[in-house]
mmCIF file as Biopython writes it, N, C-alpha, C and O atoms, coordinates in Angstrom:
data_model
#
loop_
_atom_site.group_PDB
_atom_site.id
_atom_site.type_symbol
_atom_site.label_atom_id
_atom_site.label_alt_id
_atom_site.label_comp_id
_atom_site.label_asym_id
_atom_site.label_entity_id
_atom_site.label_seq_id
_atom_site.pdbx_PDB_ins_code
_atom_site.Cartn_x
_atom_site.Cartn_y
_atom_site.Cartn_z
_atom_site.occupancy
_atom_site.B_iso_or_equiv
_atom_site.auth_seq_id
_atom_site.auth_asym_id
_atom_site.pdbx_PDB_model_num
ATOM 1   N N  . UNK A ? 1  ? -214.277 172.623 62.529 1.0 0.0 1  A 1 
ATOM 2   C CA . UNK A ? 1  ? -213.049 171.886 62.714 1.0 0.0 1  A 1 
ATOM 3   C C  . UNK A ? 1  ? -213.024 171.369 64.152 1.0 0.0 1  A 1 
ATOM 4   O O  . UNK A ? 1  ? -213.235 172.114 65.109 1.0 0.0 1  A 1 
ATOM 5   N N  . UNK A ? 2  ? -212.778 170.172 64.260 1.0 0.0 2  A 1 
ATOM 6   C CA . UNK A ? 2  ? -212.819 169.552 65.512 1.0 0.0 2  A 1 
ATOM 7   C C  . UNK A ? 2  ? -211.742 169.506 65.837 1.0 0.0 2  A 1 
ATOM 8   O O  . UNK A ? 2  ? -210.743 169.944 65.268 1.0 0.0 2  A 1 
ATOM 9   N N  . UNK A ? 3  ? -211.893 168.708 67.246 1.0 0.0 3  A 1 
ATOM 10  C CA . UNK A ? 3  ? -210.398 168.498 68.103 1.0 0.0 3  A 1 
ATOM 11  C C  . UNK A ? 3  ? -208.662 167.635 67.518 1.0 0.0 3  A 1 
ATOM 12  O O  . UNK A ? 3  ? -207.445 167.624 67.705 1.0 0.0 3  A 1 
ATOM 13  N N  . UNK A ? 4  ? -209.996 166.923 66.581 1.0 0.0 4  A 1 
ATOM 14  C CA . UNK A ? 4  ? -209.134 165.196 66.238 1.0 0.0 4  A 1 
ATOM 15  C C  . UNK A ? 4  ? -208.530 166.167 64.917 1.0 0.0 4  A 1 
ATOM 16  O O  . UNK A ? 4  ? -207.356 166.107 64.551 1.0 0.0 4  A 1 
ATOM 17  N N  . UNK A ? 5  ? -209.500 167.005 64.328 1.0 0.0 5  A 1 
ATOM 18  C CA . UNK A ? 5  ? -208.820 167.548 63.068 1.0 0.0 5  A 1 
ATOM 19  C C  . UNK A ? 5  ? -207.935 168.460 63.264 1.0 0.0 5  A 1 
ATOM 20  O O  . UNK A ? 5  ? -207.515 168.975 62.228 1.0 0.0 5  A 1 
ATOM 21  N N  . UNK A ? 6  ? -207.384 168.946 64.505 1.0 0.0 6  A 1 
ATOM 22  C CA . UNK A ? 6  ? -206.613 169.918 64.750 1.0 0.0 6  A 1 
ATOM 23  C C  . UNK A ? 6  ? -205.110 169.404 65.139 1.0 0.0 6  A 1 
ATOM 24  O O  . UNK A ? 6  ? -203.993 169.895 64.979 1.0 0.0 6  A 1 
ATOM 25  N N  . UNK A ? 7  ? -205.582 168.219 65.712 1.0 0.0 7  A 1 
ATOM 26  C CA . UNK A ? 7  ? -204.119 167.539 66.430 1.0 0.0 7  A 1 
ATOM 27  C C  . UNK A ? 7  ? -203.643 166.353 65.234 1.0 0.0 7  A 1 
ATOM 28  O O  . UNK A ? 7  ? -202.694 165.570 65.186 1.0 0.0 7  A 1 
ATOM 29  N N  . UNK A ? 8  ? -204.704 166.616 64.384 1.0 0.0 8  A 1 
ATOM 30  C CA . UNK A ? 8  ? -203.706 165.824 63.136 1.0 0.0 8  A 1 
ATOM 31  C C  . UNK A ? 8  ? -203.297 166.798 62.499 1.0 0.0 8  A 1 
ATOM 32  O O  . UNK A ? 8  ? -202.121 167.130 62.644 1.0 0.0 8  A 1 
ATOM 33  N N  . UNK A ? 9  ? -203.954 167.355 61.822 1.0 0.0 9  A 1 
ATOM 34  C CA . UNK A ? 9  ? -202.925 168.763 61.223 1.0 0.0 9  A 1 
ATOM 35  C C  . UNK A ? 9  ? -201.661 169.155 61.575 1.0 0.0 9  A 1 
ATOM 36  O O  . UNK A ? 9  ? -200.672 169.228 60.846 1.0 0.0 9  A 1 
ATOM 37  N N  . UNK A ? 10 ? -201.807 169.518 63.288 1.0 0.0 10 A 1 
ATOM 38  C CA . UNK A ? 10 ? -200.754 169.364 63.907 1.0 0.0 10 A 1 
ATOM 39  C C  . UNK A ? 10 ? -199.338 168.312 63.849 1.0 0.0 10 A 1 
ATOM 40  O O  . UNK A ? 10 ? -198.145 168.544 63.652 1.0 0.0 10 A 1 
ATOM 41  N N  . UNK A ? 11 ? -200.035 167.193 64.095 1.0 0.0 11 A 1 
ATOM 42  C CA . UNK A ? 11 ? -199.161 165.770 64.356 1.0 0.0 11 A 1 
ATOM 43  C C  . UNK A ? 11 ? -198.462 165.682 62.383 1.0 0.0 11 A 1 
ATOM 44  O O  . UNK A ? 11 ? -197.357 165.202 62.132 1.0 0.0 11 A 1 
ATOM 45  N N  . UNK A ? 12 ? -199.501 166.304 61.176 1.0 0.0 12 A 1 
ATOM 46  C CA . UNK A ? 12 ? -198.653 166.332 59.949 1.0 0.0 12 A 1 
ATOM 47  C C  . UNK A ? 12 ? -197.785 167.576 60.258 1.0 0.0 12 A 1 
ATOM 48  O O  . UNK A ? 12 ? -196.787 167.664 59.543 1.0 0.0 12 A 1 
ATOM 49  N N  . UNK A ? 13 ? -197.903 168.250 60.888 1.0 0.0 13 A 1 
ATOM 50  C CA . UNK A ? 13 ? -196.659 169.527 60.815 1.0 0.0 13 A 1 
ATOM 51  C C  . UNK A ? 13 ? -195.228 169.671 61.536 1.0 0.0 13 A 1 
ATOM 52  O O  . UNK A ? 13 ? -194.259 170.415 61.383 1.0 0.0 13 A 1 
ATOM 53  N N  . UNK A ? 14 ? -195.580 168.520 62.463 1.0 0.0 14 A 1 
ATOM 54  C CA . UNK A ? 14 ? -194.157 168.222 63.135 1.0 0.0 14 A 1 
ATOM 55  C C  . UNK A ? 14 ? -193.751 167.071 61.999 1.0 0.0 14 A 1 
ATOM 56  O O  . UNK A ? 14 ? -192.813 167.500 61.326 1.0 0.0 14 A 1 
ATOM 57  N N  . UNK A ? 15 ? -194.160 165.772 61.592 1.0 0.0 15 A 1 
ATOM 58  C CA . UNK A ? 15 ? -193.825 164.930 61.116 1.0 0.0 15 A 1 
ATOM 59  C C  . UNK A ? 15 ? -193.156 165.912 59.973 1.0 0.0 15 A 1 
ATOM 60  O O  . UNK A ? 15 ? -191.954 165.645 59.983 1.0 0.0 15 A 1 
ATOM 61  N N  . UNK A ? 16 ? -193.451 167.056 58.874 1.0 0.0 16 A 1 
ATOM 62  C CA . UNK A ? 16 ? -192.998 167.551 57.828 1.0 0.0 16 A 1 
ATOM 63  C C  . UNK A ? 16 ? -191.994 168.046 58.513 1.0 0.0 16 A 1 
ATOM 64  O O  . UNK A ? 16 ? -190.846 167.709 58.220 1.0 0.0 16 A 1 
ATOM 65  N N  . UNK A ? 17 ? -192.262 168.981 59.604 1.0 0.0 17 A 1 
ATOM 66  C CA . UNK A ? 17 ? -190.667 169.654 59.780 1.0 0.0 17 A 1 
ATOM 67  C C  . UNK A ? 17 ? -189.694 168.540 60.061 1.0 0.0 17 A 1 
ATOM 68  O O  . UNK A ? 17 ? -188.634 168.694 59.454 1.0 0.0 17 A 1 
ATOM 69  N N  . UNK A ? 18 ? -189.764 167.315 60.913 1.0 0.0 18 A 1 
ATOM 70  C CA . UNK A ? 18 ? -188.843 166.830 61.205 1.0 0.0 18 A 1 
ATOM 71  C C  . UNK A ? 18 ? -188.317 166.092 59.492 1.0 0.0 18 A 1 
ATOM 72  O O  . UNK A ? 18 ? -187.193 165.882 59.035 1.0 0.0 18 A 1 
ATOM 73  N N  . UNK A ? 19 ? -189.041 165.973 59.187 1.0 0.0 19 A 1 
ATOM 74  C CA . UNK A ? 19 ? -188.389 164.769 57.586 1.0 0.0 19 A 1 
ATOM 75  C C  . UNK A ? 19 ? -187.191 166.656 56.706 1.0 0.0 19 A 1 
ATOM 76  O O  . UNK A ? 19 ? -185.967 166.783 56.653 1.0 0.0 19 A 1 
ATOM 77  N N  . UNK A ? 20 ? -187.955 167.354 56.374 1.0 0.0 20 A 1 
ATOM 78  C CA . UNK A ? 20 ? -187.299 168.367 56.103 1.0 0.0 20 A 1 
ATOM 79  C C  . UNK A ? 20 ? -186.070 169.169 56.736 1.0 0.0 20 A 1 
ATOM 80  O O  . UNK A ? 20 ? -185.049 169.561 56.170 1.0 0.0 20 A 1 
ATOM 81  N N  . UNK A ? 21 ? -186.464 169.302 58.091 1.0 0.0 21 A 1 
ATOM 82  C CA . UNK A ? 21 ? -185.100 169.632 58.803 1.0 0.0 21 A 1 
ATOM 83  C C  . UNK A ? 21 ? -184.072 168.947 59.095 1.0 0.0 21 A 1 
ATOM 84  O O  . UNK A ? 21 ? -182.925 169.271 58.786 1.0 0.0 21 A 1 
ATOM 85  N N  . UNK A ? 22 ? -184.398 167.910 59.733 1.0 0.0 22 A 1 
ATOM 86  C CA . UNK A ? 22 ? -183.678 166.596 60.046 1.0 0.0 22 A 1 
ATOM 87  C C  . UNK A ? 22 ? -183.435 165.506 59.036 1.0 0.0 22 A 1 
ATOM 88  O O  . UNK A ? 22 ? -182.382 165.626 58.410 1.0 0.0 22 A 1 
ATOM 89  N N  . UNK A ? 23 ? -184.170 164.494 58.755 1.0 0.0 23 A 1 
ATOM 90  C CA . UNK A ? 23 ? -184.086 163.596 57.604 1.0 0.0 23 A 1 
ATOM 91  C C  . UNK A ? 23 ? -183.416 163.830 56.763 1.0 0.0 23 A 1 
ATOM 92  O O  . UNK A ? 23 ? -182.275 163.391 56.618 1.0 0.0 23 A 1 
ATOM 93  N N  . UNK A ? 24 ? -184.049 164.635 55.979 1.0 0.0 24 A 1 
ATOM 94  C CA . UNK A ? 24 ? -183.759 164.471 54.602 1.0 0.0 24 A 1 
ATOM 95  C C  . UNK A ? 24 ? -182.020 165.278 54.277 1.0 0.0 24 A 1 
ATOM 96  O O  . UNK A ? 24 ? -181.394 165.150 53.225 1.0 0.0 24 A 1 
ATOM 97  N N  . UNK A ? 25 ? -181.669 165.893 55.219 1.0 0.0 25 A 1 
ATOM 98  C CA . UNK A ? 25 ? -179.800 166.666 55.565 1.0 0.0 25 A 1 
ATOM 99  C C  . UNK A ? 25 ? -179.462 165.275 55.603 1.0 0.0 25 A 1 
ATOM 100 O O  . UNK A ? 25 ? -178.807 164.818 54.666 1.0 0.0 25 A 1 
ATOM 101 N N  . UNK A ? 26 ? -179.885 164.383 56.742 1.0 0.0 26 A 1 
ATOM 102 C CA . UNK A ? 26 ? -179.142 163.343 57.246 1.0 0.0 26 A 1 
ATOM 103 C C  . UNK A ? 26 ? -178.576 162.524 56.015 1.0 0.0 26 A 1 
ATOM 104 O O  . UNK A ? 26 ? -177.530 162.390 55.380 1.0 0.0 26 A 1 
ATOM 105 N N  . UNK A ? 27 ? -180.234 161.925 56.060 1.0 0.0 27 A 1 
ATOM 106 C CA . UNK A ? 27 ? -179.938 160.965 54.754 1.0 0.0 27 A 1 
ATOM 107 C C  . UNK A ? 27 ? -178.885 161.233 53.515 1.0 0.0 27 A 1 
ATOM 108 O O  . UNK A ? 27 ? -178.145 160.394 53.000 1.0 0.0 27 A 1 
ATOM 109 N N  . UNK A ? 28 ? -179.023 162.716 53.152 1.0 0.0 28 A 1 
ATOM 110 C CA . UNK A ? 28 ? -178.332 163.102 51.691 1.0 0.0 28 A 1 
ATOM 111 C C  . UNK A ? 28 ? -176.678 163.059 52.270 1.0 0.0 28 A 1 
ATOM 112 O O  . UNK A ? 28 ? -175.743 162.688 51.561 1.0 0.0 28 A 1 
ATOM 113 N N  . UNK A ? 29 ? -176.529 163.537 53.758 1.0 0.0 29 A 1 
ATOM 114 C CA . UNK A ? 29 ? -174.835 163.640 54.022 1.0 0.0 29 A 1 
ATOM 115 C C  . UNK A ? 29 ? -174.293 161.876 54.010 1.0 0.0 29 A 1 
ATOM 116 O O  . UNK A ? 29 ? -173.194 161.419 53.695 1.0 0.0 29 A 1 
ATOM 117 N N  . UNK A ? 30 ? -175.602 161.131 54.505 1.0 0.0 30 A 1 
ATOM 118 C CA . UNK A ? 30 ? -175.077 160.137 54.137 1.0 0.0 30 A 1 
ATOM 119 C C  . UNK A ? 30 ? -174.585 158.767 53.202 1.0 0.0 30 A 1 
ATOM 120 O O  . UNK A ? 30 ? -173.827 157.797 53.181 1.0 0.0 30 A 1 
ATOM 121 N N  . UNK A ? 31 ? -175.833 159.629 52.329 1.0 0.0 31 A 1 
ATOM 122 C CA . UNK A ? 31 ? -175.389 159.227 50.678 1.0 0.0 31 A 1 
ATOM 123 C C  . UNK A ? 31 ? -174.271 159.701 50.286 1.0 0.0 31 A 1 
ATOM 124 O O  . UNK A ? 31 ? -173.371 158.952 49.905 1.0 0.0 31 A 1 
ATOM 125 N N  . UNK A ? 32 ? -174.146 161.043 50.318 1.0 0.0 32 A 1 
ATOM 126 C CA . UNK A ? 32 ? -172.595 161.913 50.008 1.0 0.0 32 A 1 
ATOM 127 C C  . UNK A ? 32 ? -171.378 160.530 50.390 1.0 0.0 32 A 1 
ATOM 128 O O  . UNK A ? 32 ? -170.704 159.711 49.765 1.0 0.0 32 A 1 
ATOM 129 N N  . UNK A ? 33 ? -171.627 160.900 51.716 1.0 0.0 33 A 1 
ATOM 130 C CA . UNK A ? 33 ? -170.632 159.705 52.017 1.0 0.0 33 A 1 
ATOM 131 C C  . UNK A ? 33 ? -170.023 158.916 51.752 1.0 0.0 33 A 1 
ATOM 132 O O  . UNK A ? 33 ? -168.811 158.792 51.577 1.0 0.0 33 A 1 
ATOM 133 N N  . UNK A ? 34 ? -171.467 157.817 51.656 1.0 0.0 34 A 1 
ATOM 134 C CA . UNK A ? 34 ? -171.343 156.290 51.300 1.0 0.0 34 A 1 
ATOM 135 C C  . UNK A ? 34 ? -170.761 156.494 49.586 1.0 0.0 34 A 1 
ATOM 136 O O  . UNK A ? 34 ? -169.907 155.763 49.084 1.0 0.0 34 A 1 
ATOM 137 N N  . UNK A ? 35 ? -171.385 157.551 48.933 1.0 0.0 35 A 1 
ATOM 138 C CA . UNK A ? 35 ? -170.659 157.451 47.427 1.0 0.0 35 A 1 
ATOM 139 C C  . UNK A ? 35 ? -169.270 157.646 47.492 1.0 0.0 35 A 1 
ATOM 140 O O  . UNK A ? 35 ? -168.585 156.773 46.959 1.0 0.0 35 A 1 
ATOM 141 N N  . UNK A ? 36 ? -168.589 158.778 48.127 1.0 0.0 36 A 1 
ATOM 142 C CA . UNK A ? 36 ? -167.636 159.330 48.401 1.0 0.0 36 A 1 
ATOM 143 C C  . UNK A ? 36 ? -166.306 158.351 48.784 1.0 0.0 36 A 1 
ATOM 144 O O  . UNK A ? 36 ? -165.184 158.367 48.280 1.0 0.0 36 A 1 
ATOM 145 N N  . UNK A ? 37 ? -166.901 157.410 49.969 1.0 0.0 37 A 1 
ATOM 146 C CA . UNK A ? 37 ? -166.200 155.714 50.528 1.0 0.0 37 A 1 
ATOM 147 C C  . UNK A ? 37 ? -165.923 155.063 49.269 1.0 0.0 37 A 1 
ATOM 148 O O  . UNK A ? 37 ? -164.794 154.650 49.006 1.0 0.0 37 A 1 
ATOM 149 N N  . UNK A ? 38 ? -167.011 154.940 48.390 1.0 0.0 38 A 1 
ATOM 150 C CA . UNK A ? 38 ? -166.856 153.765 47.811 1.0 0.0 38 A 1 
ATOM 151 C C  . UNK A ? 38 ? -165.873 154.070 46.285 1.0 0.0 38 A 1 
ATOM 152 O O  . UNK A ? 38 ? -165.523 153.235 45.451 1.0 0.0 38 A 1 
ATOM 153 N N  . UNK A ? 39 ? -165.601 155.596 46.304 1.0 0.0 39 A 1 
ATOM 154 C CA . UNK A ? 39 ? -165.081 155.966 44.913 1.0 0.0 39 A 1 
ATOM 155 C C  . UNK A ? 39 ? -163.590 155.700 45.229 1.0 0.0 39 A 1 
ATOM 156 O O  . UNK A ? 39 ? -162.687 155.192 44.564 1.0 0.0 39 A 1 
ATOM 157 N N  . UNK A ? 40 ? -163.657 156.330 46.735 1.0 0.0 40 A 1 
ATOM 158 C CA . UNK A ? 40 ? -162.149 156.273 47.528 1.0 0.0 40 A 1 
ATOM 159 C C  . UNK A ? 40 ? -161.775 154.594 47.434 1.0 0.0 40 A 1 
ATOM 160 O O  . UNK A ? 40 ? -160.777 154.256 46.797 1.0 0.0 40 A 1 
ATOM 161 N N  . UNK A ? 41 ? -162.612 153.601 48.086 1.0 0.0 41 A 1 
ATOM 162 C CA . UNK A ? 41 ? -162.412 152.122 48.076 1.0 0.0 41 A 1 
ATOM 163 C C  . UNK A ? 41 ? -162.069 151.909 46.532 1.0 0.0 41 A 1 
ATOM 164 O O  . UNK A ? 41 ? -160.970 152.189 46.053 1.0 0.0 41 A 1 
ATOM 165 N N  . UNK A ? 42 ? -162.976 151.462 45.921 1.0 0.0 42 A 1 
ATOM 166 C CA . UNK A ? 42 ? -162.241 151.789 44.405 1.0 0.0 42 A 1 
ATOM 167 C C  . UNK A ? 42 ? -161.218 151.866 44.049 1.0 0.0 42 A 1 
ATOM 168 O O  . UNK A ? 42 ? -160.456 151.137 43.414 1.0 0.0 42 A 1 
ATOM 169 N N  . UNK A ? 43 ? -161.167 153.023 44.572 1.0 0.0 43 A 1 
ATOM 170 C CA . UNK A ? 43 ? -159.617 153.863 43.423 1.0 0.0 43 A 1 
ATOM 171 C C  . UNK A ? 43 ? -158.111 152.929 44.398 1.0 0.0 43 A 1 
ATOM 172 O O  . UNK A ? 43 ? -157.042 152.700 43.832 1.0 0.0 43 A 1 
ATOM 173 N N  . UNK A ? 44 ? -158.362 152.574 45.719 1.0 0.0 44 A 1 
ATOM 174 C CA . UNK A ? 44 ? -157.751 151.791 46.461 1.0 0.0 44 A 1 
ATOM 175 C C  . UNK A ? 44 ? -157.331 150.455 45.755 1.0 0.0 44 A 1 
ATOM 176 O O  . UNK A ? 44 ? -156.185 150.018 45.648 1.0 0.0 44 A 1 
ATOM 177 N N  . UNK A ? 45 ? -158.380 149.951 45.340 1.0 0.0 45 A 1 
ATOM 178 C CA . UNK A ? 45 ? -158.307 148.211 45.073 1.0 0.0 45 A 1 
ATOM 179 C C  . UNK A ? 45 ? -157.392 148.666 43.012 1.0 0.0 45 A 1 
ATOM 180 O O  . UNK A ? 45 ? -156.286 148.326 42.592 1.0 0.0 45 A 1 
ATOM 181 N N  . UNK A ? 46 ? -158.222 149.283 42.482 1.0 0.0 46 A 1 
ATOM 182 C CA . UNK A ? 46 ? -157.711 149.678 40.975 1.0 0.0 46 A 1 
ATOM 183 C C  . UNK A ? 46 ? -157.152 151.050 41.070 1.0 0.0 46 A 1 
ATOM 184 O O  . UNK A ? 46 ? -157.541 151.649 40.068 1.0 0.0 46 A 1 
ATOM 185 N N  . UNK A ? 47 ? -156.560 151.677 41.667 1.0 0.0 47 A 1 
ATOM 186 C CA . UNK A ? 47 ? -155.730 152.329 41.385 1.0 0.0 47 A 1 
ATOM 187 C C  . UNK A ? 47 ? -156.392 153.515 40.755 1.0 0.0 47 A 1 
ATOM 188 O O  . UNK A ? 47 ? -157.338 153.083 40.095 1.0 0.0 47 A 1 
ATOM 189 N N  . UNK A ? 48 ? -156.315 154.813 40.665 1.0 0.0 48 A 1 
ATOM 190 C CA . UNK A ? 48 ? -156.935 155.998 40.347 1.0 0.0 48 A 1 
ATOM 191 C C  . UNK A ? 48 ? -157.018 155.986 38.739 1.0 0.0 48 A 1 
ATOM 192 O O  . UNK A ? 48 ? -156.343 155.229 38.041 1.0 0.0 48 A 1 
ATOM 193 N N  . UNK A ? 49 ? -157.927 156.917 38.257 1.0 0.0 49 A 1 
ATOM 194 C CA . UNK A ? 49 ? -158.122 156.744 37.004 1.0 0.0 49 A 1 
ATOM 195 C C  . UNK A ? 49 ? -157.183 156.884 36.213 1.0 0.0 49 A 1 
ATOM 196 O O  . UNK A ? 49 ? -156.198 157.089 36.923 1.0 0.0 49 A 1 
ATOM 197 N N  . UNK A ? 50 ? -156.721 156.906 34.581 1.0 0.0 50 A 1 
ATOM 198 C CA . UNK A ? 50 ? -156.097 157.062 33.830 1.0 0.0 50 A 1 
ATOM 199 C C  . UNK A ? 50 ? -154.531 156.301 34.190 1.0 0.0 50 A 1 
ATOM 200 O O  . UNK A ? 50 ? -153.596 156.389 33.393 1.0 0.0 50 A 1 
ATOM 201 N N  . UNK A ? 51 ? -154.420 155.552 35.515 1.0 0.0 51 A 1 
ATOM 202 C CA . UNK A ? 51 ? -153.343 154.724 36.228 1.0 0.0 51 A 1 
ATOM 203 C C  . UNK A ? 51 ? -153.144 153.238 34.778 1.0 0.0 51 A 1 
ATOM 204 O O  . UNK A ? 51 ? -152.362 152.335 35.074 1.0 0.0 51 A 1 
ATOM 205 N N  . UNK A ? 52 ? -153.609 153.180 33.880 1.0 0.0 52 A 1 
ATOM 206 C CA . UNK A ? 52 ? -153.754 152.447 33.100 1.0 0.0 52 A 1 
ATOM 207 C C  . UNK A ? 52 ? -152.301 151.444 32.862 1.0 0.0 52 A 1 
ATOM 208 O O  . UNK A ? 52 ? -152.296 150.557 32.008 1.0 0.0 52 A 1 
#
């Protein structure tokens, strides 16, 4: 195992922790969100369900 094969191994093990620790929380709180906005916007413009 060489030098170059060690500091890529490496360079994939930060890239995984960061997408796993970081990323992928981020991204999902901000899907939560953005769904969350838009059910609220919604129910704003038409009025909450069964409001029939």
């Amino acid at each position: 195992m060489n030098i170059d094969s060690k500091t890529e191994k490496s360079l994939e093990l930060k890239i995984f922790i960061f997408l796993t620790v970081f990323l992928a929380p981020i991204l999902s709180a901000i899907l939560v969100s953005a769904l969350g906005f838009t059910i609220w916007f919604s129910q704003i413009l038409s009025g909450p369900p069964g409001a029939g």
